[in-house]
N, CA and C atoms of all chains as a GROMACS GRO file, in nm:
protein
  552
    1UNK      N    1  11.288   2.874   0.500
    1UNK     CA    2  11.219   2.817   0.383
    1UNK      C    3  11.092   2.897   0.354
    2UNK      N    4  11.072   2.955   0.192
    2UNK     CA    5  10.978   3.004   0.201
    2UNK      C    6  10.854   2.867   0.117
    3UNK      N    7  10.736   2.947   0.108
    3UNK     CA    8  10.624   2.882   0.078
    3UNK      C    9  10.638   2.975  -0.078
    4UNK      N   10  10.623   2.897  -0.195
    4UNK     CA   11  10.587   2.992  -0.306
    4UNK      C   12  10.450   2.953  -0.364
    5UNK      N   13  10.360   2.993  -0.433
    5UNK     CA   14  10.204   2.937  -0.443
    5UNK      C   15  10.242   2.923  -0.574
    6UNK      N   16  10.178   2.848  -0.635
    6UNK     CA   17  10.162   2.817  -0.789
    6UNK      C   18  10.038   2.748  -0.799
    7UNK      N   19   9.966   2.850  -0.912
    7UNK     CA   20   9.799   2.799  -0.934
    7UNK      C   21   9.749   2.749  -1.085
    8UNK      N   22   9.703   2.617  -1.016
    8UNK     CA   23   9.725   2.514  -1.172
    8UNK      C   24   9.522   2.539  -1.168
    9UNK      N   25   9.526   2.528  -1.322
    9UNK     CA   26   9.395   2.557  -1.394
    9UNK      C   27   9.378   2.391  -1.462
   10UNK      N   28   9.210   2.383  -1.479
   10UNK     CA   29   9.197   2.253  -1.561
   10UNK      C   30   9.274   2.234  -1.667
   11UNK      N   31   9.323   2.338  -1.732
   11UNK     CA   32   9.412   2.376  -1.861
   11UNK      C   33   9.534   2.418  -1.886
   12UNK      N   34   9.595   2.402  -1.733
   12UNK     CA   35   9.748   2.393  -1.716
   12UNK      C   36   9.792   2.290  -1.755
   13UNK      N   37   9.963   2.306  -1.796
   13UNK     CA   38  10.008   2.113  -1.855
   13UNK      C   39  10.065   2.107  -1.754
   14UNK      N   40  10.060   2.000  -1.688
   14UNK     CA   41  10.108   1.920  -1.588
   14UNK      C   42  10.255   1.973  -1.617
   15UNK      N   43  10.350   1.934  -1.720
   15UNK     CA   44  10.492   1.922  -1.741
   15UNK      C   45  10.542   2.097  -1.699
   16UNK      N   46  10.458   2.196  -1.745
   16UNK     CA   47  10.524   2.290  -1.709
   16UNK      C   48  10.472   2.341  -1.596
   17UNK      N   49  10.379   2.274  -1.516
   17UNK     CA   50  10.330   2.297  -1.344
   17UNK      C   51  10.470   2.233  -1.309
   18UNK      N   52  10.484   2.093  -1.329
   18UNK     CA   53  10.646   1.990  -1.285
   18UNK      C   54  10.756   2.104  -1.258
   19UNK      N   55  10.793   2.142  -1.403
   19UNK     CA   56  10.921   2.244  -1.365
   19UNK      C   57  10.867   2.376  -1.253
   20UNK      N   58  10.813   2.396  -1.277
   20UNK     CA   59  10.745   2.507  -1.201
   20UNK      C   60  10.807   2.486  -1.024
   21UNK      N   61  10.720   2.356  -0.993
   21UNK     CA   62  10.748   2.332  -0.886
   21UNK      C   63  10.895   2.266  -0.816
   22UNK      N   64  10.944   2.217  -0.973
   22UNK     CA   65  11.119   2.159  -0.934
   22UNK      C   66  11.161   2.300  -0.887
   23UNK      N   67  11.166   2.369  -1.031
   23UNK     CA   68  11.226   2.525  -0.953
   23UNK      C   69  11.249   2.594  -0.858
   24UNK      N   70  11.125   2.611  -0.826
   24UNK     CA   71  11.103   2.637  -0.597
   24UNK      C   72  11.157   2.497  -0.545
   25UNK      N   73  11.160   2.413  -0.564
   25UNK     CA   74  11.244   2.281  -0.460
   25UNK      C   75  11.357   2.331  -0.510
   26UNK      N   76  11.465   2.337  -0.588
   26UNK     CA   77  11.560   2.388  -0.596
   26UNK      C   78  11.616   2.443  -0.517
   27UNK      N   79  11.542   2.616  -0.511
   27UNK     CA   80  11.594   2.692  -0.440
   27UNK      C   81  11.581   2.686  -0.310
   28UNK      N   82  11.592   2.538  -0.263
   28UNK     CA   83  11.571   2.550  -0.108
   28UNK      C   84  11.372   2.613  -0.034
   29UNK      N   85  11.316   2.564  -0.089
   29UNK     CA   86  11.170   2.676  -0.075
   29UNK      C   87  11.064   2.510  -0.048
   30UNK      N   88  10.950   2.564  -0.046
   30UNK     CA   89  10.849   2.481  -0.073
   30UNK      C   90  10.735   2.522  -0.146
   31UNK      N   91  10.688   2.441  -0.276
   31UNK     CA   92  10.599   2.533  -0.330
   31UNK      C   93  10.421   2.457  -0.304
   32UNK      N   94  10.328   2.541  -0.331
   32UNK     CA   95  10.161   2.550  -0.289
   32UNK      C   96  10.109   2.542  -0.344
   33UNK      N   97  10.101   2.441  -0.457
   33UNK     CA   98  10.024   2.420  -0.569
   33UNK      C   99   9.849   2.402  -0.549
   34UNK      N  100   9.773   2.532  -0.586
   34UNK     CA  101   9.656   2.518  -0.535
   34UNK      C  102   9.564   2.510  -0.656
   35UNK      N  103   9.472   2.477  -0.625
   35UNK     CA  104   9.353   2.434  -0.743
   35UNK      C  105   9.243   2.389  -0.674
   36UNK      N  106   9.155   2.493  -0.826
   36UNK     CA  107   8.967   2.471  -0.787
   36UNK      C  108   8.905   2.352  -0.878
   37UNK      N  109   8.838   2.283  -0.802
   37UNK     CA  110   8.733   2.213  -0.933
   37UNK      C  111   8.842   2.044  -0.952
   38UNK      N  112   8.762   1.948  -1.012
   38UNK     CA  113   8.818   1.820  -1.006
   38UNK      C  114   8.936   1.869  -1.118
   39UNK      N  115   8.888   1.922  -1.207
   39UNK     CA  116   9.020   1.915  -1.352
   39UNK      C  117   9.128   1.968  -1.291
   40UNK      N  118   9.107   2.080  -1.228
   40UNK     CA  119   9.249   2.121  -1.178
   40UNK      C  120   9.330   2.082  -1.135
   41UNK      N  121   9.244   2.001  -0.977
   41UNK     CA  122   9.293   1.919  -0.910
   41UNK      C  123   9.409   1.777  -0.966
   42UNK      N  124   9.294   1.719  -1.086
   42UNK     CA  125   9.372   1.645  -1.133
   42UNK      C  126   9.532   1.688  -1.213
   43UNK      N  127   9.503   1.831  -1.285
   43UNK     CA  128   9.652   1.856  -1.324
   43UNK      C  129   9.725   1.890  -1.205
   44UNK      N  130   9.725   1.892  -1.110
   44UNK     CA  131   9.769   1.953  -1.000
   44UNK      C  132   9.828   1.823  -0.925
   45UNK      N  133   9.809   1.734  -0.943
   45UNK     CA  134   9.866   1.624  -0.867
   45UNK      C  135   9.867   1.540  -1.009
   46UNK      N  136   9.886   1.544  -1.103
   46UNK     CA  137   9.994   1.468  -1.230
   46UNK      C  138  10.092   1.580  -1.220
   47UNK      N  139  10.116   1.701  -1.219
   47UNK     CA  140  10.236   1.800  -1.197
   47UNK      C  141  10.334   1.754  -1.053
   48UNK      N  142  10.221   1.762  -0.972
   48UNK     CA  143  10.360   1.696  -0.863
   48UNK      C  144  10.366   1.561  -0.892
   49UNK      N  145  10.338   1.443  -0.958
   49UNK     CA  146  10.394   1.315  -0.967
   49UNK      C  147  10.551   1.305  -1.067
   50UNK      N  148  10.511   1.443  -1.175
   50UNK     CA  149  10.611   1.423  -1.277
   50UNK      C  150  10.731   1.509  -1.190
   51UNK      N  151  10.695   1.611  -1.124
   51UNK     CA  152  10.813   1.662  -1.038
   51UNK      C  153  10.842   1.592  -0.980
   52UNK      N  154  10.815   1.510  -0.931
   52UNK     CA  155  10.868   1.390  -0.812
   52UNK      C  156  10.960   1.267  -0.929
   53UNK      N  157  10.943   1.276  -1.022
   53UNK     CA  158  11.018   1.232  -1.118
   53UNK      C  159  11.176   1.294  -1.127
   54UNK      N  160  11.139   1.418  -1.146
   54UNK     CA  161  11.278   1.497  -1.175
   54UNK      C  162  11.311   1.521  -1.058
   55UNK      N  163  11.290   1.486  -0.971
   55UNK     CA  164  11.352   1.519  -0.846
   55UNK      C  165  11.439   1.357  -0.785
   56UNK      N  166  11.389   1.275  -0.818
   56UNK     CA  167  11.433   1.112  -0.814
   56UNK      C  168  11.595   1.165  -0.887
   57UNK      N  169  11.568   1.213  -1.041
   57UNK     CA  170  11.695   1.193  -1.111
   57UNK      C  171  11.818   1.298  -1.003
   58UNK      N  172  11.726   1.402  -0.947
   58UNK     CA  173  11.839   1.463  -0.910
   58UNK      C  174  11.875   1.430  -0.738
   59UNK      N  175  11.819   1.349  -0.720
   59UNK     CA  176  11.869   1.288  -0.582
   59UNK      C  177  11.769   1.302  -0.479
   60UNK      N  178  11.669   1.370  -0.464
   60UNK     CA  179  11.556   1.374  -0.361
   60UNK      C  180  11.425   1.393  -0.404
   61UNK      N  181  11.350   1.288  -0.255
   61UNK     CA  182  11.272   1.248  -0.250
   61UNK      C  183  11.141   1.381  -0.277
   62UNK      N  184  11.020   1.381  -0.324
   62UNK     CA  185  10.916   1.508  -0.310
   62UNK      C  186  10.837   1.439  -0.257
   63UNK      N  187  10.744   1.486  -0.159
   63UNK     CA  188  10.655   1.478  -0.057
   63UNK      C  189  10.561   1.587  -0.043
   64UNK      N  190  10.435   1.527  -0.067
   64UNK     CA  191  10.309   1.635  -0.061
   64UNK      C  192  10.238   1.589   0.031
   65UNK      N  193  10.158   1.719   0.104
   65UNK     CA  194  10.027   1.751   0.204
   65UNK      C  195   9.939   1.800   0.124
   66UNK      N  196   9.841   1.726   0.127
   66UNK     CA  197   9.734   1.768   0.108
   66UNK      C  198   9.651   1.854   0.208
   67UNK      N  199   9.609   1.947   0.134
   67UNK     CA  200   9.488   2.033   0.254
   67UNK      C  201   9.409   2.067   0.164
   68UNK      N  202   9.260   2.168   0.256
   68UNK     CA  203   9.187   2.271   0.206
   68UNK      C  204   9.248   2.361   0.243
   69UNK      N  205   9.232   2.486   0.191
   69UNK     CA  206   9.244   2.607   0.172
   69UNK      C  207   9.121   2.715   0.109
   70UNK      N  208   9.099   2.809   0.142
   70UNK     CA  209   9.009   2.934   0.122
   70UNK      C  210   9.103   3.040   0.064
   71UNK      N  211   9.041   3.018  -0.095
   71UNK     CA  212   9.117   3.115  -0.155
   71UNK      C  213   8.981   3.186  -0.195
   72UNK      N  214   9.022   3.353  -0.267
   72UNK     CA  215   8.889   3.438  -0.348
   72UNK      C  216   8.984   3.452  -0.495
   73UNK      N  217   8.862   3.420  -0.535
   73UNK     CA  218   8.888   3.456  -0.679
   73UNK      C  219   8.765   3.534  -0.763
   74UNK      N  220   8.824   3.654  -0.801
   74UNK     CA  221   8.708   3.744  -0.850
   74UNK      C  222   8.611   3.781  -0.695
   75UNK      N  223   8.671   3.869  -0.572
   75UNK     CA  224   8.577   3.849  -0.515
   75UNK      C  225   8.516   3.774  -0.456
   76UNK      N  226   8.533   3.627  -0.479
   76UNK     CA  227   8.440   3.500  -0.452
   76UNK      C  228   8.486   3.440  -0.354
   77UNK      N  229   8.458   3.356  -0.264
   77UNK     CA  230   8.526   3.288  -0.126
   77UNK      C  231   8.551   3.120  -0.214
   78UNK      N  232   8.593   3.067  -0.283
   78UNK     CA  233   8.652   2.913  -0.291
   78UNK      C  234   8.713   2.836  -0.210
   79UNK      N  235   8.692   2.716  -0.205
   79UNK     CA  236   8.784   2.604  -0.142
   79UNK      C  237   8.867   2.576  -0.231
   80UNK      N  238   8.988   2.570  -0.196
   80UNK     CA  239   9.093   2.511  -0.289
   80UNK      C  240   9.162   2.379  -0.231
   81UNK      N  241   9.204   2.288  -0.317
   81UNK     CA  242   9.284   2.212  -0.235
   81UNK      C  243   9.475   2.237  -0.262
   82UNK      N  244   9.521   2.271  -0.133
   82UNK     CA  245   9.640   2.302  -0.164
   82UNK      C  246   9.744   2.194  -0.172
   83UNK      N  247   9.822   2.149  -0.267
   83UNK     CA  248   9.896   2.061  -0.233
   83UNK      C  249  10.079   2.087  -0.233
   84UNK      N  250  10.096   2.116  -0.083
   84UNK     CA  251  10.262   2.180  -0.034
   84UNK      C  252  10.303   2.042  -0.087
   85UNK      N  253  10.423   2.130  -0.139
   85UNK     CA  254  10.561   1.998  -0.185
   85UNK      C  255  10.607   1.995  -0.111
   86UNK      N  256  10.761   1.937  -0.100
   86UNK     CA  257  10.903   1.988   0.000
   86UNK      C  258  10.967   1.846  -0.068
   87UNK      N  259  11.098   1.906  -0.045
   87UNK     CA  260  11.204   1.780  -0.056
   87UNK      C  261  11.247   1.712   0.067
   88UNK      N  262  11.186   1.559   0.079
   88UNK     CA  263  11.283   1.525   0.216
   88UNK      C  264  11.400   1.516   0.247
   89UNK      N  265  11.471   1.478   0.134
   89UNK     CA  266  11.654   1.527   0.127
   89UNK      C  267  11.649   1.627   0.033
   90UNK      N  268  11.714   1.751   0.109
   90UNK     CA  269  11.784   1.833  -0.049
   90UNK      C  270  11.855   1.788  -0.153
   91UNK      N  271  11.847   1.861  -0.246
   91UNK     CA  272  11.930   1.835  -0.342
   91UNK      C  273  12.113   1.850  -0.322
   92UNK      N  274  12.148   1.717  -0.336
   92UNK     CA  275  12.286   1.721  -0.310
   92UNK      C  276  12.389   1.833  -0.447
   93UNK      N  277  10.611  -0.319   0.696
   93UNK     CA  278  10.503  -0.227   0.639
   93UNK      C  279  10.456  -0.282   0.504
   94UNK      N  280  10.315  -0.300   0.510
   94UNK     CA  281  10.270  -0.348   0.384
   94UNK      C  282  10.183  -0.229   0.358
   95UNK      N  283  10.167  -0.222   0.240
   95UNK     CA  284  10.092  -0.171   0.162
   95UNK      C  285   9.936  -0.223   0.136
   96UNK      N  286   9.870  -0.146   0.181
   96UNK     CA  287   9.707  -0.166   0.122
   96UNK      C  288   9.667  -0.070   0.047
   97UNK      N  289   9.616  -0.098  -0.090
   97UNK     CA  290   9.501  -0.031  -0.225
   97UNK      C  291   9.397  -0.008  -0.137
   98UNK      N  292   9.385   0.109  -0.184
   98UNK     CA  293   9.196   0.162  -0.175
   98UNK      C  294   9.210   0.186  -0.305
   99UNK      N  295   9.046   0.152  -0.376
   99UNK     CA  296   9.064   0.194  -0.558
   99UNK      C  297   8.939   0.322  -0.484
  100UNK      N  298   8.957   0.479  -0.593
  100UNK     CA  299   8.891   0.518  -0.548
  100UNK      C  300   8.791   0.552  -0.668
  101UNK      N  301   8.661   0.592  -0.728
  101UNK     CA  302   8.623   0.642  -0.794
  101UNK      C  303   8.601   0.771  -0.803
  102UNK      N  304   8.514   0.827  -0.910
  102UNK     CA  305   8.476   1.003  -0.875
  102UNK      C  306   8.325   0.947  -0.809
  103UNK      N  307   8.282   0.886  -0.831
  103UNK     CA  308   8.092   0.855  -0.659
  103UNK      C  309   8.205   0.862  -0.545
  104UNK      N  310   8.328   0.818  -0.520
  104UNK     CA  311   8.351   0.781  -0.385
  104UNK      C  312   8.331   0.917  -0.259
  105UNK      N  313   8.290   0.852  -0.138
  105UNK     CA  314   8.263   0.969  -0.077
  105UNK      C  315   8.420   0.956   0.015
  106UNK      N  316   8.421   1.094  -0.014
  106UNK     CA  317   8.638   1.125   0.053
  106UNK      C  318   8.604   1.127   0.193
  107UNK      N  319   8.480   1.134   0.260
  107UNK     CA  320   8.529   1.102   0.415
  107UNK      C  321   8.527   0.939   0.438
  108UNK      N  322   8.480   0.890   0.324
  108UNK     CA  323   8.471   0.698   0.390
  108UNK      C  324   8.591   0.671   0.337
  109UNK      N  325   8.641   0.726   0.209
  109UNK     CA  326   8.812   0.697   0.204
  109UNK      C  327   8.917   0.731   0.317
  110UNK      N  328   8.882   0.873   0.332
  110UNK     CA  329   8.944   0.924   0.467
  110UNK      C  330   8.943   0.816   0.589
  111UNK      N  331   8.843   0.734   0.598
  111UNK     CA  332   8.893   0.656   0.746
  111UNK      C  333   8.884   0.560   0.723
  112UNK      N  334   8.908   0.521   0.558
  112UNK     CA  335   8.998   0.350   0.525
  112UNK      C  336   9.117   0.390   0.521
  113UNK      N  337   9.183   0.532   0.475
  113UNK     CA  338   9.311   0.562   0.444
  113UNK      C  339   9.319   0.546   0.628
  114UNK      N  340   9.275   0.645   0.693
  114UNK     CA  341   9.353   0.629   0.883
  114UNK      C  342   9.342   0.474   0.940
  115UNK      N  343   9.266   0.407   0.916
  115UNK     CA  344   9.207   0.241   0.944
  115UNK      C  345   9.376   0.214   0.888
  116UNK      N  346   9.406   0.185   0.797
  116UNK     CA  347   9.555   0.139   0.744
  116UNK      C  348   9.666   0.234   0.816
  117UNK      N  349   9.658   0.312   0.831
  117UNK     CA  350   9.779   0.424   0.904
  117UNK      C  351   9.778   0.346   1.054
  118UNK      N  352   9.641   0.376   1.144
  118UNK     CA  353   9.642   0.299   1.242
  118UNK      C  354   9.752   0.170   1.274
  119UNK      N  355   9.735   0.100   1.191
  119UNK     CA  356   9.758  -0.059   1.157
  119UNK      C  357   9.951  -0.063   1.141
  120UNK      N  358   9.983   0.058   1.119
  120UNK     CA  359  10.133   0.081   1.097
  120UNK      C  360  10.138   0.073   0.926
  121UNK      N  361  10.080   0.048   0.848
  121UNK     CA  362  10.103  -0.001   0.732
  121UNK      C  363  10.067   0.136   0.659
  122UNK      N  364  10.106   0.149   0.504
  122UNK     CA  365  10.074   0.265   0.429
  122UNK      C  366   9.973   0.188   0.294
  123UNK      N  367   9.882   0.298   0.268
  123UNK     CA  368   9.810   0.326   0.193
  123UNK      C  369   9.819   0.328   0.060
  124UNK      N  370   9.816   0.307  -0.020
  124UNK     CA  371   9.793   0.328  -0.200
  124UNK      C  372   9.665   0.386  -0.244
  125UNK      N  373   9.621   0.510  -0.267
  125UNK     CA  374   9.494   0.527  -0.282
  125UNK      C  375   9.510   0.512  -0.496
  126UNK      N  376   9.482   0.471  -0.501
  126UNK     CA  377   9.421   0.451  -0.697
  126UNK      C  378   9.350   0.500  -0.728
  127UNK      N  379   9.335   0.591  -0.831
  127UNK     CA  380   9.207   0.666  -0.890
  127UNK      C  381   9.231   0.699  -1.023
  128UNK      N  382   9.182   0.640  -1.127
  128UNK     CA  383   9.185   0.711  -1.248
  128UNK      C  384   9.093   0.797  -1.342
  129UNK      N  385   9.132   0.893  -1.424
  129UNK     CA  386   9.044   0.980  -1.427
  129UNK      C  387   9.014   1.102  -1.354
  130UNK      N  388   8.978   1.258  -1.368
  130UNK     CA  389   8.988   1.379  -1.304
  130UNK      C  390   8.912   1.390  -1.175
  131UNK      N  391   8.779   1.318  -1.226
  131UNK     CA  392   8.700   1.332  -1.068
  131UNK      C  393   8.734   1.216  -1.014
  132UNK      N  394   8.768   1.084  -1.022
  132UNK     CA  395   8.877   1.056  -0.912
  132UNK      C  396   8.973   1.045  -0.821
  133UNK      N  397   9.020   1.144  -0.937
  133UNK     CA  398   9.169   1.162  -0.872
  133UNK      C  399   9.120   1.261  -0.784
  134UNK      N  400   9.050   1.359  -0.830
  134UNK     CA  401   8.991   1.493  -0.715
  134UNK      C  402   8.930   1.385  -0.564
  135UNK      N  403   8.821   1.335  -0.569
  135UNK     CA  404   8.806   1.246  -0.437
  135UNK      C  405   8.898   1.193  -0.386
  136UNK      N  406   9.007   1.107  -0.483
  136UNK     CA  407   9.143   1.080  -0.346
  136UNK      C  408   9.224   1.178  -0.273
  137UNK      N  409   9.232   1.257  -0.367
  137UNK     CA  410   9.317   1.380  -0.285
  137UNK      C  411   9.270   1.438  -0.165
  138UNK      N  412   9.079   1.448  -0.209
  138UNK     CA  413   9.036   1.529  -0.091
  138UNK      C  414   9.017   1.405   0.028
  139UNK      N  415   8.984   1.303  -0.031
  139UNK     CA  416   8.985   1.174   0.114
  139UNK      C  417   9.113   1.193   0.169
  140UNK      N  418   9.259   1.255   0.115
  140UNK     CA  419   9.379   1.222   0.216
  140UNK      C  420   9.415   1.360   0.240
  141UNK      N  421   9.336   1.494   0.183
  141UNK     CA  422   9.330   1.610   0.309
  141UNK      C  423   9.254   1.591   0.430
  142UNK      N  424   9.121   1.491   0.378
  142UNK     CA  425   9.060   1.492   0.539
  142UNK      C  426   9.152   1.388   0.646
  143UNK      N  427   9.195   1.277   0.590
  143UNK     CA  428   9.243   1.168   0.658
  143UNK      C  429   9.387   1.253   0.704
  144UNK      N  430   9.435   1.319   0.693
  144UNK     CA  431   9.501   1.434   0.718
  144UNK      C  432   9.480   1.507   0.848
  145UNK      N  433   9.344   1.534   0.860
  145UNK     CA  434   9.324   1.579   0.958
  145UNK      C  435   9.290   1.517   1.064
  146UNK      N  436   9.241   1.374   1.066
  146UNK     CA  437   9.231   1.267   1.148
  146UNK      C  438   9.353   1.254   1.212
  147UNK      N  439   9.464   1.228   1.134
  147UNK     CA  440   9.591   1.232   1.176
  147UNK      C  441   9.628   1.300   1.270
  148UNK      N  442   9.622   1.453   1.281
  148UNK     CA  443   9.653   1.555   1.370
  148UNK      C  444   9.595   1.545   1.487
  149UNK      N  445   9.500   1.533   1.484
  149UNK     CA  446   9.408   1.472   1.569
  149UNK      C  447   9.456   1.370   1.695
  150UNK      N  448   9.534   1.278   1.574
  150UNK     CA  449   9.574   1.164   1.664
  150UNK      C  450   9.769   1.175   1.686
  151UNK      N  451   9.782   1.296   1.650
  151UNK     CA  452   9.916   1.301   1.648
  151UNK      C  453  10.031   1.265   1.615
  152UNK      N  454   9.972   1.243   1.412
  152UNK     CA  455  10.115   1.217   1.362
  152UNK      C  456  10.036   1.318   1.188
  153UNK      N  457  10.158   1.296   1.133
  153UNK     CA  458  10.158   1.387   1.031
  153UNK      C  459  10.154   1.336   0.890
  154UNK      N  460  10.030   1.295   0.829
  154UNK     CA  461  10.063   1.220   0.719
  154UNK      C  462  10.116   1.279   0.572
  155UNK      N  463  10.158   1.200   0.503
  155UNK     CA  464  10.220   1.244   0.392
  155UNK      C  465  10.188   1.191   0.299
  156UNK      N  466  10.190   1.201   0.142
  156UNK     CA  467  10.180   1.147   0.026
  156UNK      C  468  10.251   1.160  -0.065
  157UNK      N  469  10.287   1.072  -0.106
  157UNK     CA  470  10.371   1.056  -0.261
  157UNK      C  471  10.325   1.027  -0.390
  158UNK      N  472  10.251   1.075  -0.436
  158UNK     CA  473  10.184   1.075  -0.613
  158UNK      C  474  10.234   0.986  -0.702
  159UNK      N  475  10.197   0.923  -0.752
  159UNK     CA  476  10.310   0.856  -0.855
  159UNK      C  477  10.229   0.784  -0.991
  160UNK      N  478  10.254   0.774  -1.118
  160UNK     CA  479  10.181   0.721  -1.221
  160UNK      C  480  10.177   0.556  -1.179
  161UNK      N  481  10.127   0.509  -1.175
  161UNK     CA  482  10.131   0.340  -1.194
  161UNK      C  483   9.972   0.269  -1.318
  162UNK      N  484  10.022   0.171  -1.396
  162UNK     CA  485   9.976   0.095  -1.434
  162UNK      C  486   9.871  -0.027  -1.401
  163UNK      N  487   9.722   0.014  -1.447
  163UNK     CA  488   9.641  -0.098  -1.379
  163UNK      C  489   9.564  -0.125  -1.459
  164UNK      N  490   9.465  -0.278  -1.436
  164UNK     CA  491   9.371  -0.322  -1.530
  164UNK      C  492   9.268  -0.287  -1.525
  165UNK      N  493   9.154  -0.263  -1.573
  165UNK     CA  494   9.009  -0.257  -1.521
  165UNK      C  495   8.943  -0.308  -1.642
  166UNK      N  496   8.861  -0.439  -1.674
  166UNK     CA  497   8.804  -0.521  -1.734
  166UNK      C  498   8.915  -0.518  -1.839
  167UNK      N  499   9.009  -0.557  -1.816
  167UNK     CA  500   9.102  -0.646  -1.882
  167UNK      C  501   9.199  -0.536  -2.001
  168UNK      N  502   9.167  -0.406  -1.954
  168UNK     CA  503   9.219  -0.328  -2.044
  168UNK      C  504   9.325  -0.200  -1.897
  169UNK      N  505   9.439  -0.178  -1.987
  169UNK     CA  506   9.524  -0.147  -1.922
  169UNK      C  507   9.536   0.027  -1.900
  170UNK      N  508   9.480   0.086  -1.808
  170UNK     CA  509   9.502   0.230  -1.795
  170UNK      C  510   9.639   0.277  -1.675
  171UNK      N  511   9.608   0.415  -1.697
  171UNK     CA  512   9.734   0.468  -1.639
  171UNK      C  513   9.630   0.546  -1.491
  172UNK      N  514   9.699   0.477  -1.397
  172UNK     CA  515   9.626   0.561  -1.281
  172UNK      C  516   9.720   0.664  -1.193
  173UNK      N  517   9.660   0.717  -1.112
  173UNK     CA  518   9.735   0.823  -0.990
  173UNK      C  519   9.725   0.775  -0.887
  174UNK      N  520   9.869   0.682  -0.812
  174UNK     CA  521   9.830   0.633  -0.698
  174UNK      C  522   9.914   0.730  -0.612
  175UNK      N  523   9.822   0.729  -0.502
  175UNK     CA  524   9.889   0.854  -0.384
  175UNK      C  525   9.936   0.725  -0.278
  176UNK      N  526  10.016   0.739  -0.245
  176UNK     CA  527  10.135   0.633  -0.153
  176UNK      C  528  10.125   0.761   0.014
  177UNK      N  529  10.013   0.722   0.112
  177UNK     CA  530  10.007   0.792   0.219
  177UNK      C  531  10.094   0.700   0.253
  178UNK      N  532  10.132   0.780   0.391
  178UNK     CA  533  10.230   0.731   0.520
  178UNK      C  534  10.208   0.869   0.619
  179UNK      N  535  10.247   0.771   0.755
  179UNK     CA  536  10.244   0.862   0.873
  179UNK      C  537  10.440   0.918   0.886
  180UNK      N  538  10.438   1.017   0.921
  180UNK     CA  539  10.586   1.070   0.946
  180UNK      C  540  10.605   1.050   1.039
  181UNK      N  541  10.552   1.062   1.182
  181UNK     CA  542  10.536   1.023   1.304
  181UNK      C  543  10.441   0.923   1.334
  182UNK      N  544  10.465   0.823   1.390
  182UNK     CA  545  10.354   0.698   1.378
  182UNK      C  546  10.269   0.781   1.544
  183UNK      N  547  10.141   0.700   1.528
  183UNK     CA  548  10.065   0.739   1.636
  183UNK      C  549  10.118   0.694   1.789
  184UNK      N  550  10.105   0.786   1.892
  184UNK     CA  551  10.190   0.814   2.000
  184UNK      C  552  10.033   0.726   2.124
   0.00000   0.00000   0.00000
């Protein structure tokens, strides 16, 4: 299983972070949805609630960890909070 | 397993959520953290990366499930982000 990262901005839409992250559950993977700052954060966990939607219709459960993480951006040292998906049942 | 609400705000401080969220894990029971709004929702998330790490600590692995739910606050009806923690391994 790999890890794929996907980085949501205050100004990402949630719906196309969602597919984003169905996509990598799909393929058998887990994806790392990371984000700086409260806005992000917040699209960043409405994206995995609505993926956890489309993942209900297609038969499994999504499950997130929350962490910190140390990402750079521009040079810069940030905290990010990462939030790993995974499916607890695959997709049948 | 019952379920206990924490409501969280954006003042809330995420380490005193963090060890109401482990206080309920302890107990066998899972968590509902509620937060509506961006800098709320940012403090619950980061209260259940730290309560996260309490976990490890104590040797089980917590998890969260995101989900939209419906709530009142002075009699008017918003849309919140409740994070549904649970331990994967209960404490040993």
């Amino acid at each position: 299983m790999n890890t794929e990262i996907i980085k949501v901005s205050a100004r990402s839409l949630p719906k196309l972070t969602a597919g984003a992250i169905a996509a990598v559950i799909r393929e058998g993977n887990q994806a790392e949805v990371q984000s700086v700052g409260a806005g992000a954060a917040n699209q960043a966990i409405k994206a995995v609630a609505i993926a956890r939607g489309y993942g209900r219709e297609e038969g499994y459960d999504l499950i997130c960890r929350p962490q910190f993480t140390q990402i750079k951006i521009e040079e810069e040292e940030k905290t990010a909070i990462a939030l790993v998906v995974e499916a607890l049942q695959q997709p049948v």
